[in-house]
C-alpha positions in Angstrom: 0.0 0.0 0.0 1.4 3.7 -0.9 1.8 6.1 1.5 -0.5 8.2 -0.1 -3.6 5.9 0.2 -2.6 5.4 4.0 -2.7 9.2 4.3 -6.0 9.1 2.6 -7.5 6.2 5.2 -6.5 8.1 8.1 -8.0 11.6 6.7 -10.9 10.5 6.6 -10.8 8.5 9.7 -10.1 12.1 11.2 -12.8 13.6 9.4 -15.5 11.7 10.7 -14.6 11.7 14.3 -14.3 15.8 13.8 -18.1 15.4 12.4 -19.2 13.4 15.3 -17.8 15.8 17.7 -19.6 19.0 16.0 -22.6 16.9 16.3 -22.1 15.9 19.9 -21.1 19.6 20.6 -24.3 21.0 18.8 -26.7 18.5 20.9 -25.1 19.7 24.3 -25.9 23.7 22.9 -28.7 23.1 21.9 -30.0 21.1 25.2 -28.6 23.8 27.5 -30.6 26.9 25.4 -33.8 24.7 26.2 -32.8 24.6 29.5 -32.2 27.9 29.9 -35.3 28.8 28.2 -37.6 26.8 30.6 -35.6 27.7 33.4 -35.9 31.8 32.3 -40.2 30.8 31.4 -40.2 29.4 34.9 -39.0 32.4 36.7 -41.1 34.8 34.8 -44.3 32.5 35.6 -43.5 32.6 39.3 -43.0 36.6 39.4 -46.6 37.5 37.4 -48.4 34.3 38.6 -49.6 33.5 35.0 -49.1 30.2 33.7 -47.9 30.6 29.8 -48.8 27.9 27.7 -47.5 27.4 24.4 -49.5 28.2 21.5 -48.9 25.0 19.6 -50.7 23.0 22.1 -54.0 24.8 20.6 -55.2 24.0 17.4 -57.4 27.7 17.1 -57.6 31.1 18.0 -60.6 30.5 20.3 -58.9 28.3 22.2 -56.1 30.4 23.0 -58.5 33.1 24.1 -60.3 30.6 26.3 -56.8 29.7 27.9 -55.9 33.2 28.5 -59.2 34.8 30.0 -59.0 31.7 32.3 -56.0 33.2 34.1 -57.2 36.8 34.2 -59.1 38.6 36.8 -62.1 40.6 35.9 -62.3 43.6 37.5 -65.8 44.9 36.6 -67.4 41.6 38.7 -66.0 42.8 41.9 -66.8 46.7 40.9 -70.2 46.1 40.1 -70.9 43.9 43.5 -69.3 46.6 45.7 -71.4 49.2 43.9 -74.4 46.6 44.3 -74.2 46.5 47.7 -73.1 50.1 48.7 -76.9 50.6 47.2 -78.7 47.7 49.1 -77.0 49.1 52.5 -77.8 52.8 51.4 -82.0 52.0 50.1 -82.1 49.6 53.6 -80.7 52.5 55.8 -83.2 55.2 54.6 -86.0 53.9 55.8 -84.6 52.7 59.0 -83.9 56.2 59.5 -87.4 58.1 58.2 -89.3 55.0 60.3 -87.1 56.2 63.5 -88.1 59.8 62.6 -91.7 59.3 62.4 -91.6 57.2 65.9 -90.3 60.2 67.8 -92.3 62.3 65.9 -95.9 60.6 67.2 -96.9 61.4 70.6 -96.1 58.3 73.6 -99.1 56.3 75.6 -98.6 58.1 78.9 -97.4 55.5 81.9 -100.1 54.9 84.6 -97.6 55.7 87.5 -97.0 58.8 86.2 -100.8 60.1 86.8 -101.1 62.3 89.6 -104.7 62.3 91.1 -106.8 65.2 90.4 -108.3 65.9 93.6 -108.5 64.4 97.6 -108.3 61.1 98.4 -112.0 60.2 99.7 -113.9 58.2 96.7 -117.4 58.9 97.1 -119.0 56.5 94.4 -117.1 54.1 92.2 -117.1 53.3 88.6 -120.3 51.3 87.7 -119.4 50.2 84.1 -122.6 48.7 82.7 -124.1 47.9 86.4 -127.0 50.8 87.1 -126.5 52.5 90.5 -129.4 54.5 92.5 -129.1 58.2 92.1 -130.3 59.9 95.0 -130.9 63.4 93.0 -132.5 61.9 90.1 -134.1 59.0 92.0 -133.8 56.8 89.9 -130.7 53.9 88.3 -128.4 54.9 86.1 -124.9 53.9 84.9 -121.7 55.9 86.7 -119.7 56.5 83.8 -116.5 57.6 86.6 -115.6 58.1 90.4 -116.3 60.7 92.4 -114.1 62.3 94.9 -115.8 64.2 98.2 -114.9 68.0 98.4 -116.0 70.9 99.0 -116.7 74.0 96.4 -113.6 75.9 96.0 -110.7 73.3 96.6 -108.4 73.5 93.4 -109.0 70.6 90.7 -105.5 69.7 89.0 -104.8 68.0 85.8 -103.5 64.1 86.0 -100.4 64.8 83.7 -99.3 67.2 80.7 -102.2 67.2 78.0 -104.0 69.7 76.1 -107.6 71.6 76.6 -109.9 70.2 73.9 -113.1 72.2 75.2 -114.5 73.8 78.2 -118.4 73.9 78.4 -121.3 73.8 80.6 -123.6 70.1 80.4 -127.2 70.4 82.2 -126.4 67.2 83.9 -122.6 67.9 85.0 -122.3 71.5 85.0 -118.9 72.7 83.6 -116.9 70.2 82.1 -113.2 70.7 80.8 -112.4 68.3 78.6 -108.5 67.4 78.3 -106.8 65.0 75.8 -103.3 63.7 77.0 -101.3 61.7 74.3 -103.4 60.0 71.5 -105.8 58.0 72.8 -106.9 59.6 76.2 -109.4 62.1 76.9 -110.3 63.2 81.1 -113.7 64.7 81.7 -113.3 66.9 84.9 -117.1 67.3 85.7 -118.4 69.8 88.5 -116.0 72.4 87.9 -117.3 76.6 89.3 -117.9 78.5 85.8 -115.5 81.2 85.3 -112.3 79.3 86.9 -111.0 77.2 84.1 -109.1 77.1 81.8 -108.7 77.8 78.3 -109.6 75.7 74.8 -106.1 74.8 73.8 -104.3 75.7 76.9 -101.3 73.1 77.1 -101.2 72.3 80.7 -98.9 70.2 83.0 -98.7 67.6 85.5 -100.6 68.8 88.7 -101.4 72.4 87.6 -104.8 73.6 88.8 -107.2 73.5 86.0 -110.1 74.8 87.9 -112.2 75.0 91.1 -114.2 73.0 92.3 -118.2 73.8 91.7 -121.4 71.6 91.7 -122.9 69.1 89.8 -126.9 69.5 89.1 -127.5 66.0 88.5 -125.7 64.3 91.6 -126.3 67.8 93.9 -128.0 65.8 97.0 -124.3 63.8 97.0 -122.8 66.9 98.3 -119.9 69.1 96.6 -117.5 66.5 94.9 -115.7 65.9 91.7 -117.0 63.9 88.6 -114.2 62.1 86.6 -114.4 60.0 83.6 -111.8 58.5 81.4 -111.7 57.5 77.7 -109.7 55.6 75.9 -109.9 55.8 72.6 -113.4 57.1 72.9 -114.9 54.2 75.0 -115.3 54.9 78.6 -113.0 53.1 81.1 -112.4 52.9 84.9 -110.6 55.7 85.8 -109.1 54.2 88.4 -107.4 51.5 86.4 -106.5 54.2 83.6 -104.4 55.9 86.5 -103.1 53.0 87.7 -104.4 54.0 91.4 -106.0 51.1 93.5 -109.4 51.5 95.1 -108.2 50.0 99.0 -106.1 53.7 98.3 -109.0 55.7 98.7 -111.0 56.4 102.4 -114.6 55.4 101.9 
């Protein structure tokens, strides 16, 4: 064999171990700049939070959209709810507050224990509801729509608590009346009062201030100088007594 063809053998011999080498060398590059690709994806996933998915795993346009609005947050849901609510809490509060209003605004059912009686403390005749009792003026039965309390003509009449004069005027039966409303529903009927020492239609009077003195009543005159009270409640006549919360074994018979 010439030394030229030996030269030849082992040329080429060379030449293909150089080739493998480029090859191996251009696997190893190429490995490490998909390395460092993932590697530099990786880090930018974990710093936004937004998972990146290749496009080639989609076969459309739609589907990439789908993918993408999957990992975004949509502002105008949480916007809208807030502003949903602010309204609720604003169109419940308004008419918690007009109801609270119109409460104070109405007048209060007046306590029993804070009556005052309106005159002694001897009860003459008690409240007969629908039982008739024997008048001794008129001589006859009849119901006793109040109480009356023994006096004598003169002694100062005061009002139960703060109200307001509806009417003063004289009745045949029970001489002058003042009539007196306190609160909504009840209305006092001060019977037996002297003309001429009352007072006014639409006085506002207060708890224990004298009203009037007292006078006599033409229908009950042979029971001696007293006062005639009745009470209504919401127009139907009750006991006085239990309107002012004051128990009978109170009174001296």
């Amino acid at each position: 064999m010439s030394s030229n063809s030996q030269f030849e053998k082992i040329k080429a011999g060379r030449g293909f171990y150089i080739a493998v080498a480029v090859c191996a060398l251009a696997l190893v590059m190429s490995a490490g700049g998909l390395y460092y690709t993932a590697e530099k994806k990786k880090a930018a996933e974990n710093q936004t939070g937004v998972i990146s998915v290749p496009l080639a795993e989609y076969t459309s346009d739609e589907q990439r959209a789908d993918a993408n609005k999957n990992d975004v947050k949509d502002e105008r849901t949480t916007a809208a709810t807030t502003t949903e609510n602010t309204t609720v809490t604003t169109a419940t509060t308004a008419p918690t507050t007009a109801a609270a209003a119109t409460a104070e605004a109405q007048p209060q059912t007046q306590k029993s224990a804070d009556y005052v009686m309106p005159f002694g403390t001897e009860l003459m005749k008690d409240y007969s509801d629908k039982a008739p009792v024997y008048s001794k003026t008129m001589n006859d039965w009849r119901i006793h729509p109040g109480i009356d309390f023994a006096g004598k003509e003169g002694d100062e009449v005061l009002s139960i608590s703060n109200g307001k004069v509806k009417k003063i005027y004289s009745d045949e039966k029970w001489g002058t009346v003042a009539e007196i409303s306190y609160g909504v529903s009840l209305t006092v009927r001060y019977c037996g009062l002297e003309q001429g020492t009352t007072v006014k239609t639409g006085d506002v009077v207060g708890t224990g201030e004298v009203i009037g003195s007292l006078g006599n009543i033409p229908c009950e005159t042979l029971d001696g100088a007293h006062l005639h009270l009745e009470t209504l409640v919401d127009g139907e006549y009750k006991d006085p007594l239990e309107v002012l919360g004051k128990a009978e074994s109170t009174f001296a018979e």
